[in-house]
C-alpha positions in Angstrom: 0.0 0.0 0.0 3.1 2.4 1.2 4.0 1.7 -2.8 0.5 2.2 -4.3 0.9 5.6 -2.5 4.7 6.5 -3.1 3.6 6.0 -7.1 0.1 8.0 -7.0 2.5 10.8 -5.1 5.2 10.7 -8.4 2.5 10.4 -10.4 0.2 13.7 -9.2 3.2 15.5 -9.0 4.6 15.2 -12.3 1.1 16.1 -13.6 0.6 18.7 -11.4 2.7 20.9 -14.1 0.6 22.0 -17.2 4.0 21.9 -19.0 4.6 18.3 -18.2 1.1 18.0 -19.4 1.7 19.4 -22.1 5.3 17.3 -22.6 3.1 14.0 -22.6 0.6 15.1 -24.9 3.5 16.3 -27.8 5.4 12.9 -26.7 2.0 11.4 -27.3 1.8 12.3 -31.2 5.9 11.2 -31.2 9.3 10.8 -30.2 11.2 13.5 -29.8 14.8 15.0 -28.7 15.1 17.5 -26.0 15.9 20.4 -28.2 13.2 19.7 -30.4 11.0 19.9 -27.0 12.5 23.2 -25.8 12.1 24.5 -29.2 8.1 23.8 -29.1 7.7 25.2 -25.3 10.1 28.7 -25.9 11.7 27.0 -22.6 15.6 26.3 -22.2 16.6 23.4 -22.7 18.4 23.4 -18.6 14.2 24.3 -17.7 13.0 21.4 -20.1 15.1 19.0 -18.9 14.1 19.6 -15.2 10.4 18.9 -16.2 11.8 15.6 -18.2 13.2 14.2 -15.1 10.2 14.7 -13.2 8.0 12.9 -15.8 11.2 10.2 -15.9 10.5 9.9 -12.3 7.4 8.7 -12.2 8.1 6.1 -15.4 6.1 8.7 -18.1 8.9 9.4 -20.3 11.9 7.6 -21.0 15.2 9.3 -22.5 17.9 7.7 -24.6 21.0 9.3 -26.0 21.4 8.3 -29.5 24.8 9.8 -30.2 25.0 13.4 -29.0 21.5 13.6 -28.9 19.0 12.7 -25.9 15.4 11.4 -27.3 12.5 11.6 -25.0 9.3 8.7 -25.6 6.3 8.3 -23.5 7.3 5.6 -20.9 6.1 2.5 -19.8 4.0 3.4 -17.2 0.3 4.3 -18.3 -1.1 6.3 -15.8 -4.0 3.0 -14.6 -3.2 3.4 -10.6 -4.0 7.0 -11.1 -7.2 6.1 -13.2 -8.6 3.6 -10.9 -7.7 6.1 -7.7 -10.1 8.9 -9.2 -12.3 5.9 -10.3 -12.5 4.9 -6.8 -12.3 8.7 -5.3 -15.5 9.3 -7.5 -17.2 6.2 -6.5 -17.2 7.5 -2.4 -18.5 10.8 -3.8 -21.0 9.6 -6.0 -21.9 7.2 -3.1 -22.3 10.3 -0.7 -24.3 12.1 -3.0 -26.5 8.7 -2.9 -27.3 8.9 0.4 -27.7 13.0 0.5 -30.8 12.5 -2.3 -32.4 9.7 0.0 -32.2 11.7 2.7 -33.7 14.6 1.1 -36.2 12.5 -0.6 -37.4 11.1 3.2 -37.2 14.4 5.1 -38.8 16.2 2.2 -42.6 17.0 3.5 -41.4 17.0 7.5 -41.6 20.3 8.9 
């Protein structure tokens, strides 16, 4: 369970960042190298590869130098833990939301 949690943690935080968002999206349509990256975010490439190592972190990208050149892929983690937390997060709401309406429904004509 410490695990689950420790990989949900990496996982929020890397996508906590609208530019790592955005990193994973443009990975998404293709590999790419980091300058190419930094080119298409008007970012350095020191601030670029700061956001890479996050998203490396928490096994969403993977990078491979090929020569002089570091390429960037999406990695092999796809984000399920993080789909079935919110699944499971919107479960218990929905669940509360349940139990609101039936109480509504019963105290509805009490004074």
């Amino acid at each position: 369970m410490v695990q689950c949690q420790q990989v949900l943690d990496r996982s929020f935080s890397a996508l906590s960042d609208s530019t790592r968002r955005a990193i994973l999206l443009r990975l998404g349509r293709s590999e790419a190298s980091l300058g190419e990256l930094a080119e298409g975010f008007e970012m350095t490439l020191t601030g670029l590869k700061k956001h890479v190592h996050v998203l490396e972190e928490a096994g969403l990208v993977t990078t491979e130098k090929v020569g002089r050149v570091r390429r960037c892929r999406l990695g092999p983690r796809r984000l399920e833990d993080v789909t079935t937390w919110i699944a499971s997060y919107r479960t218990q709401l929905e669940q509360r939301l349940d139990h609101l309406e039936d109480f509504l429904e019963r105290t509805k004509g009490t004074p």
